[in-house]
Structure formats: structure tokens, C-alpha cells
C-alpha positions as CSV (number, residue, x, y, z in Angstrom):
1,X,-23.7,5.4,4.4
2,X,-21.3,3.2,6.1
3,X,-19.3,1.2,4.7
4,X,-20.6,-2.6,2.8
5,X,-18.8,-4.9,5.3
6,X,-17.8,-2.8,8.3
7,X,-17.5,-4.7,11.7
8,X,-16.9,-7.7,9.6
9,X,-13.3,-9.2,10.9
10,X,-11.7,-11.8,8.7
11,X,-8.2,-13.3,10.1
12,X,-6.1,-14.2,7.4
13,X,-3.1,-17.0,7.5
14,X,-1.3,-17.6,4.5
15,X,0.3,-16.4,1.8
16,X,0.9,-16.1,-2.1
17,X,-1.8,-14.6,-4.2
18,X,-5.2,-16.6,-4.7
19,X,-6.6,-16.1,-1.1
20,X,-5.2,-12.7,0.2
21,X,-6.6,-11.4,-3.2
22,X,-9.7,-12.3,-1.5
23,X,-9.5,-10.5,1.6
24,X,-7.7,-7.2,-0.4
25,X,-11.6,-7.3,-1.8
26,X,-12.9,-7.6,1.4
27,X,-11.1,-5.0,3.0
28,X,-12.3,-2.9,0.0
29,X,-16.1,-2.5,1.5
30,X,-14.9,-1.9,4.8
31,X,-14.3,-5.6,6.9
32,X,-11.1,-5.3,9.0
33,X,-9.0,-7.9,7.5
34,X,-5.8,-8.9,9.8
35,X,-3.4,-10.5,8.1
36,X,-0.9,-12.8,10.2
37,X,2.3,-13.4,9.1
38,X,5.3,-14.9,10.7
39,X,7.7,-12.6,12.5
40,X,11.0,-12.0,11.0
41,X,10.8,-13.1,7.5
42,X,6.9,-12.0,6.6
43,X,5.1,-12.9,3.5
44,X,7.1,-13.8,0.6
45,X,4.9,-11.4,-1.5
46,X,6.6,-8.5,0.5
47,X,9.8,-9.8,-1.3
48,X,8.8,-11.4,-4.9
49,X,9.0,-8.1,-6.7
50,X,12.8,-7.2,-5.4
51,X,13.5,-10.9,-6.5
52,X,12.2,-10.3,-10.3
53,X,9.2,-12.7,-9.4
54,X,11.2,-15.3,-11.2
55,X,11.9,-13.5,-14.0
56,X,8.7,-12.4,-15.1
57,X,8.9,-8.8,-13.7
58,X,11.6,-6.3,-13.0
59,X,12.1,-5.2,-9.8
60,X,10.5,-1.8,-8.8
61,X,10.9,1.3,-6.1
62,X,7.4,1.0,-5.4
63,X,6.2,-3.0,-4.2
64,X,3.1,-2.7,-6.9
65,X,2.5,-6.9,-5.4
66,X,1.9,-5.9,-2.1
67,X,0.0,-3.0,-2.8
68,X,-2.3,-5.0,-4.4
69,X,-2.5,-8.2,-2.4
70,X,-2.6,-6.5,0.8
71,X,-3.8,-3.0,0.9
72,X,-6.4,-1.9,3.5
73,X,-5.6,-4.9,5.5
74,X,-4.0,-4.8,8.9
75,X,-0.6,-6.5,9.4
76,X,-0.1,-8.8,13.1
77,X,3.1,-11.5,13.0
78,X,2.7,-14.1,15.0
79,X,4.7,-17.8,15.5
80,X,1.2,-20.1,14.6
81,X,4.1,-23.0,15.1
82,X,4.5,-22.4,18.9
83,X,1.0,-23.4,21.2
84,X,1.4,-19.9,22.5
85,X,0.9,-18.5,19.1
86,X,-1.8,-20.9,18.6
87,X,-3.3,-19.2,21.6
88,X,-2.9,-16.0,20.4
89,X,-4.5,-17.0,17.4
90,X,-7.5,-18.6,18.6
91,X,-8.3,-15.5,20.9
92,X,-8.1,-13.7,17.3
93,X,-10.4,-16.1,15.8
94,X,-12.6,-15.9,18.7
95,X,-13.9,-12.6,17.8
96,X,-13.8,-13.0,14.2
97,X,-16.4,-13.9,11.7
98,X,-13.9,-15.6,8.8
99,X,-11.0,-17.8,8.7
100,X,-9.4,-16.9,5.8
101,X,-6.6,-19.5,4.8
102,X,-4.9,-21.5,2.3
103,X,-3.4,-24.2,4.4
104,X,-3.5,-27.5,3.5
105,X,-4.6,-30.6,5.3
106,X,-1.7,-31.3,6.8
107,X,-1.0,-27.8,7.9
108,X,-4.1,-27.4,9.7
109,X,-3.6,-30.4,11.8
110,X,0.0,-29.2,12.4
111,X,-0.8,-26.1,13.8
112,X,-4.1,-27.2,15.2
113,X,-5.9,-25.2,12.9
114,X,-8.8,-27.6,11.3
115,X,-12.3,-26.4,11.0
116,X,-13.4,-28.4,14.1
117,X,-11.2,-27.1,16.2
118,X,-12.1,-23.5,15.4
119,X,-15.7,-24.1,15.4
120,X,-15.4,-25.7,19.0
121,X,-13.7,-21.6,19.5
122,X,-15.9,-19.8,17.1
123,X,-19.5,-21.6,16.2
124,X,-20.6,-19.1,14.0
125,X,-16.9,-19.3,12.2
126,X,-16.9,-19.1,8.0
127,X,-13.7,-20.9,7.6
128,X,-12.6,-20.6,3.8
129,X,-9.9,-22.5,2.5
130,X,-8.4,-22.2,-0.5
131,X,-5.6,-24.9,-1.9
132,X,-3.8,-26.0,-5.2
133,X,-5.5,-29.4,-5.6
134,X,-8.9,-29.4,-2.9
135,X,-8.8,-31.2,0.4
136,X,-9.6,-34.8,-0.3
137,X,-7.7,-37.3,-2.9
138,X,-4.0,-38.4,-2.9
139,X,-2.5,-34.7,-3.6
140,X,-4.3,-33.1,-0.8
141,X,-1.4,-32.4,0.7
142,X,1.0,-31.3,-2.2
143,X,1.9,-28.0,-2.9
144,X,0.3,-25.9,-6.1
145,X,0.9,-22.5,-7.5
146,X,-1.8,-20.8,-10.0
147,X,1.1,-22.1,-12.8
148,X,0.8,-25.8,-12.4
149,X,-2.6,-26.3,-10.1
150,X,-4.5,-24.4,-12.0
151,X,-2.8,-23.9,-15.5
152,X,-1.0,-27.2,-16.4
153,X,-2.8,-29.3,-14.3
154,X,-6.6,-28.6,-15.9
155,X,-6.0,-28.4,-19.6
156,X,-5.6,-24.7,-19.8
157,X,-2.2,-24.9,-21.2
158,X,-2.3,-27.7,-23.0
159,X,-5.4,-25.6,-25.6
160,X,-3.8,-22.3,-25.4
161,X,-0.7,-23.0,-27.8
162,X,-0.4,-24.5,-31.5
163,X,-0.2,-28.0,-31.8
164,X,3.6,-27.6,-33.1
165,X,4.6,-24.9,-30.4
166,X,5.3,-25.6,-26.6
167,X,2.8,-24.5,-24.2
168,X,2.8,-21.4,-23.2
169,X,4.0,-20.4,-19.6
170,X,1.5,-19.1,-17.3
171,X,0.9,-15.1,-16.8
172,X,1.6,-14.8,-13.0
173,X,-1.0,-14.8,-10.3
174,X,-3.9,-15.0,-13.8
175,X,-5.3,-18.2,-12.2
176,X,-5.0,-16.4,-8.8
177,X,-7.0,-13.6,-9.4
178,X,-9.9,-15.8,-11.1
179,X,-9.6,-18.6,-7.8
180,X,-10.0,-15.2,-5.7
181,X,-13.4,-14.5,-7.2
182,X,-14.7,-18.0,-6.2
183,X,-13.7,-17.6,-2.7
184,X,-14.9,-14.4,-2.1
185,X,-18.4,-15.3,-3.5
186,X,-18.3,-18.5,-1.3
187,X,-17.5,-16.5,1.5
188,X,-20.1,-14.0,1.0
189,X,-22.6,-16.6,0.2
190,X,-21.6,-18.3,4.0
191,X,-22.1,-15.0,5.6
192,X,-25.6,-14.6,4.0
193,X,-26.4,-17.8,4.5
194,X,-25.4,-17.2,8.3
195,X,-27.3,-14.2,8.8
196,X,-30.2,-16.0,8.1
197,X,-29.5,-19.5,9.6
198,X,-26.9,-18.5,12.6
199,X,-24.5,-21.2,11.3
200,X,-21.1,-21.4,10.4
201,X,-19.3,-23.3,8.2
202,X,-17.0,-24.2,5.5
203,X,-15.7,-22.7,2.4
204,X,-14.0,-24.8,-0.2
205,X,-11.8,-23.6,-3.2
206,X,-9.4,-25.1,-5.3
207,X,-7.1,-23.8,-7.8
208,X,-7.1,-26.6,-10.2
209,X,-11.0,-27.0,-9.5
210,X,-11.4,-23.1,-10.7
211,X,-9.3,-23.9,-13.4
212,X,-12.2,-26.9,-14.7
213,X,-14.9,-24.4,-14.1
214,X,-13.3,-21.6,-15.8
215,X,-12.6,-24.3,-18.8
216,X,-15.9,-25.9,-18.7
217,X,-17.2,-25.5,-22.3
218,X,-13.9,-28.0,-22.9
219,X,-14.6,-30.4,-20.0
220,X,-18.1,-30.7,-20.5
221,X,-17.4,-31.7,-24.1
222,X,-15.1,-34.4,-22.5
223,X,-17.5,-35.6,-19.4
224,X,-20.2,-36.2,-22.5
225,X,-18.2,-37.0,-25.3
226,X,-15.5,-39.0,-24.0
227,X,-13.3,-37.5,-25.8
228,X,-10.7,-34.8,-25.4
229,X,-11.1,-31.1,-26.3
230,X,-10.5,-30.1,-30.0
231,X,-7.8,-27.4,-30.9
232,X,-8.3,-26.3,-34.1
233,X,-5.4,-24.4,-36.0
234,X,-5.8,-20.6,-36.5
235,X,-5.6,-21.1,-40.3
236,X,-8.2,-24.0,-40.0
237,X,-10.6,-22.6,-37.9
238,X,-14.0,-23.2,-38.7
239,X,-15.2,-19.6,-38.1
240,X,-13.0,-17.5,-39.5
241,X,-14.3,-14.5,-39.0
242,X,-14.0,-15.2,-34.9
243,X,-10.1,-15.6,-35.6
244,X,-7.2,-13.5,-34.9
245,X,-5.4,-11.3,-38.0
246,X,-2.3,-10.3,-38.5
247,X,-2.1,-6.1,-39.7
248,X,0.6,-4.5,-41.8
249,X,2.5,-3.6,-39.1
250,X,2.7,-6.8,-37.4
251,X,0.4,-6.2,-34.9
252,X,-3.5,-7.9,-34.4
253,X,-7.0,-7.8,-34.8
254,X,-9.4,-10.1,-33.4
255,X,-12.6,-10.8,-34.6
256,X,-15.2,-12.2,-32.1
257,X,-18.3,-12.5,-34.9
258,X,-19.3,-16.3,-33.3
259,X,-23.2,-15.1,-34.8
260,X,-21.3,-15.1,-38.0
261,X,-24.2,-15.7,-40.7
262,X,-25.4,-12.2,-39.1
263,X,-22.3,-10.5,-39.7
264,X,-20.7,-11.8,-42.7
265,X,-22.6,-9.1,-44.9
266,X,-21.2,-6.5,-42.8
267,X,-17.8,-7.4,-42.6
268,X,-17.6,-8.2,-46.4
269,X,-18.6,-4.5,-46.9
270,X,-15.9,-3.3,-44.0
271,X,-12.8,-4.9,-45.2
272,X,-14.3,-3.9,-49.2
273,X,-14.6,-7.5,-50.4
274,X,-18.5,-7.5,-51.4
275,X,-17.8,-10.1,-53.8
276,X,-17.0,-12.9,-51.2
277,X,-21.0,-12.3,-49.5
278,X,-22.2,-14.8,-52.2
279,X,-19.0,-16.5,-53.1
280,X,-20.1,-20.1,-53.0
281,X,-17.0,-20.8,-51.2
282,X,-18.3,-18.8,-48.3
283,X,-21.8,-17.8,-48.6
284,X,-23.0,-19.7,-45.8
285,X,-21.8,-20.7,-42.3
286,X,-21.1,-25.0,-43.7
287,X,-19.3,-23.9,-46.4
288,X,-17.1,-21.3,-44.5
289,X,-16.6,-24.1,-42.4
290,X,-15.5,-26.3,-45.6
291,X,-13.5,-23.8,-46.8
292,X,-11.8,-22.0,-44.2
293,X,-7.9,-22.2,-44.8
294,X,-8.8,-20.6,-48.0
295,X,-10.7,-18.0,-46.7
296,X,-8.3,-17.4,-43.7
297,X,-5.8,-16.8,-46.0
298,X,-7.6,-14.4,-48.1
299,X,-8.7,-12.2,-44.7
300,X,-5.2,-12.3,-43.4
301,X,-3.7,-11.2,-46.7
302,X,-6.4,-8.6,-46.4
303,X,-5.2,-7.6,-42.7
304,X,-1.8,-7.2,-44.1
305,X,-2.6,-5.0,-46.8
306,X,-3.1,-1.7,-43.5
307,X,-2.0,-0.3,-40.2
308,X,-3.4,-1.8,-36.8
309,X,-4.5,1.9,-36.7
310,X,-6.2,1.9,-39.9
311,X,-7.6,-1.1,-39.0
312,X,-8.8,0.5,-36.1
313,X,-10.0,3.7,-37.4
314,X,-12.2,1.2,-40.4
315,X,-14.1,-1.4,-37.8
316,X,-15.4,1.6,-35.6
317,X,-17.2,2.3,-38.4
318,X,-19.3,-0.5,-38.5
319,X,-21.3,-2.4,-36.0
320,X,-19.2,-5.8,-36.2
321,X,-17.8,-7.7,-33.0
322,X,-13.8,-7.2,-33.0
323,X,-11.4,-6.0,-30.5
324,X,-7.6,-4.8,-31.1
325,X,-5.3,-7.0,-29.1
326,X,-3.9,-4.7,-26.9
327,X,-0.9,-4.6,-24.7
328,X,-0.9,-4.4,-20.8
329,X,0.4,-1.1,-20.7
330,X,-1.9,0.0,-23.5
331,X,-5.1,-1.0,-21.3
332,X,-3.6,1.3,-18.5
333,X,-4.5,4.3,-21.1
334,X,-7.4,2.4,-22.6
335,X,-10.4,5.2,-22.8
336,X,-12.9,2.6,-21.9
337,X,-11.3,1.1,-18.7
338,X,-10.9,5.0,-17.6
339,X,-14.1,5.0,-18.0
340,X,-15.3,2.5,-16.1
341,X,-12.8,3.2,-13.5
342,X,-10.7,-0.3,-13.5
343,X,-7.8,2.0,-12.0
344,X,-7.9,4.7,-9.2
345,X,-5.5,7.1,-7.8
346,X,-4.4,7.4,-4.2
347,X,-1.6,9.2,-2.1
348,X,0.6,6.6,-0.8
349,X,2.2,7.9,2.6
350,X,5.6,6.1,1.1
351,X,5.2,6.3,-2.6
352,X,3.5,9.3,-3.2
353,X,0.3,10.1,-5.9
354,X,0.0,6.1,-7.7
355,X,-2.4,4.1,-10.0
356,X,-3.7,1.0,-8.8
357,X,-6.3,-1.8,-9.8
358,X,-9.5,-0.9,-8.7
359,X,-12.2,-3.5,-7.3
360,X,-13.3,-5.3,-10.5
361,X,-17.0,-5.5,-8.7
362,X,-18.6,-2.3,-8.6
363,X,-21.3,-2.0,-6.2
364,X,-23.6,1.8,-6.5
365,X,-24.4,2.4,-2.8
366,X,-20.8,0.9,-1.0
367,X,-17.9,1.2,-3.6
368,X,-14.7,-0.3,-2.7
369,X,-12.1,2.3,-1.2
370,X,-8.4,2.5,-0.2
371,X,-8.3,4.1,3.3
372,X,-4.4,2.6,3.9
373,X,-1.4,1.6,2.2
374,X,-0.4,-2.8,2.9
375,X,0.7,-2.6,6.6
376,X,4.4,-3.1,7.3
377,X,5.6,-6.4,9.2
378,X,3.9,-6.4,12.5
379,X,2.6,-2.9,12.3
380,X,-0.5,-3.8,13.6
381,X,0.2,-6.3,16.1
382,X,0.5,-4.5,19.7
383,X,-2.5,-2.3,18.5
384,X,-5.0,-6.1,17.5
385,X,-3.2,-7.5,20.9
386,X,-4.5,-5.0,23.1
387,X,-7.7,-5.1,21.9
388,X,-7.9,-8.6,22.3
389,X,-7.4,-7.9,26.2
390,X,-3.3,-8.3,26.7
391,X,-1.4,-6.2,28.5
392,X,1.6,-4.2,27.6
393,X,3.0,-7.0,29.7
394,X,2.7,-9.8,28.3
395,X,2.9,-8.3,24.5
396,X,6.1,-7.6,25.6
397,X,6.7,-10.8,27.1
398,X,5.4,-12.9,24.2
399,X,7.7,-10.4,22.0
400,X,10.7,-11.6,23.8
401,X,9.6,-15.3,23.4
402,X,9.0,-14.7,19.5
403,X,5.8,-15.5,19.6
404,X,4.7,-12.2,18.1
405,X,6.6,-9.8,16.2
């Protein structure tokens, strides 16, 4: 069977994480994805990782970022600041069926690069934009990575610390890989939609509006309350048995029992405290709620009494809803994700036999592949130029201009 998406072509200008995740999907079930970048100095992902990402990674032999932003895809440079770039680029877009982007407003009138001047080229064009703060309002224009668009500025990291603590910093690229999702199921949605109607047309995502949607249990409390998301303490928490434990050996447990009147028999027996099933203090769901510092502290100085292993080995006994908090590098060995194949293997003409991230969206009949490593700077561009109908000519000519690379 071929593959999902082939003869799909998406041309792909920008850079950082959110929309190429996008097309690295894409490029997954077979659509030829180019990416354009600018000749010289590239995308900056092809660099982060020797920098340290900012300190939140150490640098590597082997570029695990741009494996995974940009495998599969197809690598042109081209000057989109010049009008013969522009050209180049509109004859691109001319046979393609997406315009994958993340410029902003301001961007796309610069380099003539708005939605209705590539329909005028393309009719049938999906043009899918993705920026920091959307593409109307007074910050249209301003810059926004996944840390501050879609973190800071929604709320996320103002719930996800203690009340005393400072916020925590952002993981990198965690709101970019959720933003990705929402762009690549507006994209395929246009497509559909296409194939049926025969029109093109535009695809909108924001970081910071992902960011709302992926919070929405705590903005639609505010949008009908009028008032602002509640952040209980862990050793208030109404629930506690859907609370986070510390074990002996300072590592923890969560427990995810939000049906808790259904579990609390069961867990009573587990942790070997059958006398707290009828305690008044915490026989029912109101007066868990009532009392729950007390019974926090009782389950945590339970917790501490064994292992995280021990733990372990106890609540796989019984049918409760829980989950050891696990490290990233544990999840790499994690039986279950091997399993379900979050991570595949491939031979890497550079890099030899490695592990990546698999497609999160497993599809029976077209699963995602890797058929080539992220495409050096420019790899691809004499091979997408003369397909496009140059001549060895005038690539070379527009090589000695700059305008491709």
C-alpha cells in the first residue's frame, strides 16, 4: 500500500519547533515536505544543541533536535528577502498543496508572503500558520517562544508551582510539541475539507491559544465563574488519594484515584490501613475533603515507611489508579512505551544504528516511517530547482547571486 500522504507537497518556511514538528509528522506518511531555509546560516535548530539549548541540554555528537524536527523532509536554501527568491519561492508554492509557516503578520507582508498573494499563485493552497500570540490584536506582531507564548502567558505556569515557590521554567519545545498537534489536525482537516469542496484556505494556530485550550478545565472555570483558577496545596488537597507521595527513598508515587469513593476500599486494604475505610474522619468523599491535611499526612508518612520499588511491586497488585513518577531516561526503558512502540530504531548514514521518537499517531494501514536522515543545508536545492523547470544555468546563476544556496 502506498504511502498515507504521498504526492502531498508541503513547503515549509520557518523555523524553531512548533510548526516544523508539524511537517516532521507529515513527512512521516509519505508527503514531500521541503523545507526552506536561508543560505549560509540555516535553521537555528541545526545549531541549538552545540550551543547547550540555553542551558537546558548538553551538547551531543549526534544533533538528536534536528533529527527530530526535520527528518524525512527535504532541505532547499533560498534568500525569501530578495524578489528573486520570492520568485523562486512562488514557483515552489505553485505546485504545492501547503504552505507551512510560522511567520508573523508583518513577515508575510515583508516578503510578500500573505495568504492572498499565494492564493492569487496557488487557489487550491492550505496555508497554515502557526505564531506565538495569533494574527489579530496588538501583539500580532511580537515574537513568542513555547516558554512565554504558551507557558507564562496562559496560566500554565502560574498553576504548576506552590504558592510559596517560583514558577517553574518551561521544559523546552513541551508547548511545541502540543501546538504541533493542532496544526497538523487543522491541516489535515483543510485537505479533507478540500478534497471534497476544491477550496483552499487558511490555517490558524497559536501558541498561547493552544496553551488556553490545553488549560481549559481552568479557563472555563474563569470565563463562568469570574474568578481565577484555584491551586490547592498538595497537603490540602481535597482528594487525597489523587495526590503525589513521597517513598522512603525520596522518590514518588502518584495516585490518580479522581473516582475516589470507588477506590478508597481498595487502597485502604493496599497500603494495610483497613481501619481508616470507616474512620469518620475519612469515610466518605465530604469528609476526606474536610479532613485532608490530616489524612495527607498520614498517607505520606505511610509512603515513607518503603522503597519506590516496593511501592511498586505492592500497587500492581491491586486494581487502583496510580503511576510511579518516572524520569525521562527511565520512559526510554519503560516496558509499556516499548510496547507500544513510542521509539524506533534506524541506521543513520552519519550516526550509525539510533533510537528516536516515533509518530505519537499510529495509524494500522499507513504507519509513519523514516526513509532519510534531516537534509543538510541546501542538499536538496539544485535537485527541487530542476524539477521546478531551471536550468543548470540559471541555478548556477541564482547561486552566484545568493539567492539559493
Amino acid at each position: 500500500m502506498a504511502k498515507g500522504l504521498d504526492g502531498i507537497r508541503v513547503i515549509e518556511v520557518g523555523g524553531a519547533a512548533a510548526m516544523p514538528l508539524a511537517g516532521m509528522l507529515m513527512a512521516g506518511w509519505g508527503a514531500e515536505v521541503i523545507h526552506v531555509e536561508p543560505p549560509g546560516r540555516g535553521d537555528m535548530m541545526r545549531t541549538l544543541l552545540k550551543e547547550g539549548a540555553g542551558g537546558w541540554m548538553k551538547p551531543h555528537e549526534v544533533n538528536y533536535l534536528w533529527e527530530h524536527m526535520d527528518r524525512n523532509k527535504k532541505g532547499v536554501a533560498i534568500h525569501i528577502g530578495t524578489p528573486e527568491g520570492q520568485a523562486v519561492l512562488y514557483k515552489l508554492i505553485a505546485g504545492a498543496d501547503v504552505f507551512l509557516n510560522n511567520l508573523r503578520p508583518y513577515e508575510m507582508e515583508k516578503f510578500n508572503l500573505t495568504y492572498e498573494a499565494l492564493a492569487k499563485v496557488n487557489p487550491k493552497i492550505i496555508f497554515a500558520n502557526l505564531t506565538g500570540y495569533g494574527l489579530k490584536g496588538p501583539e500580532k506582531n511580537a515574537g513568542g517562544y513555547d516558554s512565554v507564548a504558551f507557558w507564562a502567558r496562559s496560566g500554565v505556569m502560574d498553576l504548576l508551582h506552590e504558592a510559596d515557590s517560583s514558577p517553574n521554567i518551561s521544559r523546552p519545545g513541551y508547548g511545541d510539541s502540543i501546538s504541533s498537534l493542532c496544526l497538523l489536525s487543522g491541516i489535515m482537516a483543510a485537505l479533507l475539507i478540500r478534497e471534497r469542496t476544491g477550496v483552499g484556505q487558511e490555517v490558524e494556530v497559536s501558541l498561547f491559544n493552544t496553551a488556553t485550550y490545553a488549560l481549559g478545565f481552568d479557563i472555563s472555570h474563569c470565563l463562568i465563574t469570574g474568578e481565577d483558577a484555584f491551586r490547592p496545596q498538595r497537603k490540602a488537597l481535597g482528594n487525597p488519594i489523587r495526590n503525589v507521595y513521597p517513598t522512603k527513598d525520596n522518590r514518588w508515587v502518584m495516585l490518580g484515584m479522581t473516582n475516589a469513593q470507588h477506590y478508597w476500599p481498595s487502597f485502604c486494604r493496599a497500603i494495610e490501613r483497613a481501619d481508616l475505610e470507616n474512620d469518620p474522619r475519612f469515610a466518605t468523599l465530604e469528609a476526606r475533603a474536610r479532613n485532608s491535611a490530616e489524612l495527607v499526612t498520614i498517607i505520606e508518612g505511610i509512603f515513607r515507611t518503603k522503597t519506590y520499588a516496593e511501592w511498586i511491586e505492592i500497587l500492581l497488585l491491586n486494581k487502583l489508579i496510580w503511576s510511579p513518577v518516572k524520569t525521562p531516561l527511565e520512559v526510554t526503558r519503560d516496558e509499556q512505551a516499548l510496547a507500544n512502540e513510542f521509539f524506533v530504531e534506524w541506521d543513520h548514514p552519519q550516526y550509525g544504528r539510533i533510537k528516536v521518537l516515533n509518530n505519537p499517531i499510529k495509524l494500522s494501514k499507513t504507519p509513519a516511517e523514516i526513509r532519510m536522515r534531516a537534509p543538510a543545508l541546501g542538499e536538496h536545492t539544485d535537485q527541487i530547482m530542476k524539477e521546478a523547470g531551471y536550468s543548470e544555468a540559471e541555478i548556477a546563476e541564482l547561486k552566484k547571486a545568493g539567492t539559493i544556496g
